[in-house]
C-alpha positions, -999 to 999 in steps of 0.1 A, spaced: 345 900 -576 322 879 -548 329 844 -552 288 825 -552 280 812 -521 272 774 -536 281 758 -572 269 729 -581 255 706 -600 219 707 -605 210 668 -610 233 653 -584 215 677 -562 185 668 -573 192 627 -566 205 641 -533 180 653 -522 159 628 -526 178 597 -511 169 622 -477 137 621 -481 135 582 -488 155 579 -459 136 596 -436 100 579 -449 118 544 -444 133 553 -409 96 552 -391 89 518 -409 89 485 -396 117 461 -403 111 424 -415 127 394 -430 125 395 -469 106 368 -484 99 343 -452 63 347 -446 50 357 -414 69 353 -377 59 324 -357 66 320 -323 89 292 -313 92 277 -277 120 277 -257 140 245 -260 144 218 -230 165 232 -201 193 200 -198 205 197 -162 226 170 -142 258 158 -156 253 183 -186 262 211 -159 293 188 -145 277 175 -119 287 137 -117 256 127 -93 230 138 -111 212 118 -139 214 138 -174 177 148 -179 156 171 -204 133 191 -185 103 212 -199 82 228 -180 46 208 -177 14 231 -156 -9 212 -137 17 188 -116 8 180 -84 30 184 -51 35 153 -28 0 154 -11 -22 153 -48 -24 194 -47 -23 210 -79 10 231 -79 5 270 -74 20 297 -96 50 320 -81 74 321 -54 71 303 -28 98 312 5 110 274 19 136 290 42 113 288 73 108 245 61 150 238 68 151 215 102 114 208 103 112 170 100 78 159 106 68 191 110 30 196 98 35 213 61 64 194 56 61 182 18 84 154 11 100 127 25 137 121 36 153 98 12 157 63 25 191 52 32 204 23 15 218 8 44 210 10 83 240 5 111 234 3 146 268 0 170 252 2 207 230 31 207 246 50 179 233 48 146 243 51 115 229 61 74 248 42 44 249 39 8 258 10 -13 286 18 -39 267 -7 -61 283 16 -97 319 9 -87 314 -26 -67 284 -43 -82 290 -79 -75 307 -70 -38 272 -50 -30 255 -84 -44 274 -110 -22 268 -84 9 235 -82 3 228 -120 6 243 -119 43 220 -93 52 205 -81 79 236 -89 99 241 -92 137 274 -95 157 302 -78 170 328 -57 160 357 -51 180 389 -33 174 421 -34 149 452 -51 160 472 -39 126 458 -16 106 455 15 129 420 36 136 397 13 127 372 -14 135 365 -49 122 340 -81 123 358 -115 118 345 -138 99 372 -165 106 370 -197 79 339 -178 58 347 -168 27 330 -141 8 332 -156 -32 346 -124 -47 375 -108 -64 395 -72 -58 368 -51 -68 369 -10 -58 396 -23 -32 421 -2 -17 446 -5 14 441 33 23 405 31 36 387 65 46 368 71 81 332 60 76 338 32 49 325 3 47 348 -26 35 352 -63 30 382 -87 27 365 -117 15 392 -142 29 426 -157 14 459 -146 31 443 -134 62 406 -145 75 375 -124 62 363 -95 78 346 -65 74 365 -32 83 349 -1 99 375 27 100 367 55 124 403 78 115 435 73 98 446 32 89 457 13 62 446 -26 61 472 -49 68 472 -82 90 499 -102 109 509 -109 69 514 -74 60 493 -47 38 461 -60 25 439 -48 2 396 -50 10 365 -42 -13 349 -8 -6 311 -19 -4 296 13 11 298 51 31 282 64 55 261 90 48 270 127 59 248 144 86 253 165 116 271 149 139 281 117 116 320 118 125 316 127 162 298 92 162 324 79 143 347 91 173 326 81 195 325 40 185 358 41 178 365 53 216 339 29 228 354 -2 210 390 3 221 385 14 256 351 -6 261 354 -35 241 335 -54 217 305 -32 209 273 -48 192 263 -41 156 237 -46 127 241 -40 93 207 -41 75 190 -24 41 172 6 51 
């Protein structure tokens, strides 16, 4: 006996059959969403920068892109990419499109000079009484207590404002003020490692401002710190940039 070589039945063959052949029609047919009309293009949402990406100088801001801006000089912006690397250094170079940001604050000690910014968020009404003694000129000699650092007297003056951002661990290249009380008022400059104290003991002063960071910011630092202890009293001027 020779067993058959397929048995079966007939009808679920038959239905077989023909799921395969719907399968393979639909296969080469395009899919859609059932019921929801036709596709409509949507634009990309707003690209959020600043403090949304952690960075805690930046402004949070929604940006979109917008044609048709114009650069510094009123020129219609170009499309593509545009290599700046050549630009880095160039100040006041011709093609040079914008502007250094202004300073808050300009220092001069002898013939070194110095960029500063006002720490206005943490020491608003400090900055304010600062501001109204501005632009100032005098000297500014050197530290008798607190260490590396440098200081302008104010003697009887004092400056109507309480501890505000204050601190007795000051860091090289801020700008402080003690506005009077135990000890007389000054202004402290440090240059390298001090912490504020008078013939009293430890004090505590306002941070107002900081230099800002360039080059060769802390070698100048150095350098007026050098000056004012083996030189003397040096000259200075605080005014807004």
């Amino acid at each position: 006996m020779v067993a058959p070589g397929h048995v079966g039945d007939p009808d679920v063959d038959r239905e077989a059959g023909k799921e395969a052949r719907v399968a393979a029609d639909l296969e080469f047919e395009p899919v859609g969403a059932r019921d929801e009309g036709p596709l409509e293009q949507v634009a990309d949402p707003p690209v959020r920068v600043g403090q949304g990406l952690g960075h805690p100088d930046w402004a949070l801001a929604d940006v979109e892109p917008v044609e048709a801006h114009h650069d510094a000089l009123g020129r219609p912006a170009e499309l593509g990419v545009e290599d700046v690397g050549r630009d880095r250094g160039l100040s006041g170079a011709v093609g040079q499109r914008y502007s250094p940001l202004m300073a808050d604050l300009q220092i001069r000690v002898g013939d070194l000079n110095f960029s500063a910014r006002w720490e206005a968020a943490d020491a608003p009404a400090t900055v304010a009484a600062m501001r109204a003694l501005l632009p100032l000129e005098t000297k500014l000699i050197h530290c008798r207590w607190s260490g590396e650092s440098t200081w302008v007297p104010f003697g009887d003056f004092r400056l109507d404002v309480e501890p505000e951002n204050h601190t007795s661990h000051p860091s090289p290249g801020q700008l402080l003020i003690y506005p009077g009380g135990i000890s007389e008022c000054e202004i402290l400059f440090p240059y390298g490692s001090c912490m504020f104290s008078s013939k009293v003991g430890q004090l505590w002063c306002n941070h107002f401002a900081t230099i800002e960071p360039d080059d060769d910011w802390q070698e100048r630092l150095r350098e007026m710190g050098r000056r004012v202890l083996w030189e003397g009293a040096q000259d200075i001027r605080i005014a807004e940039g």
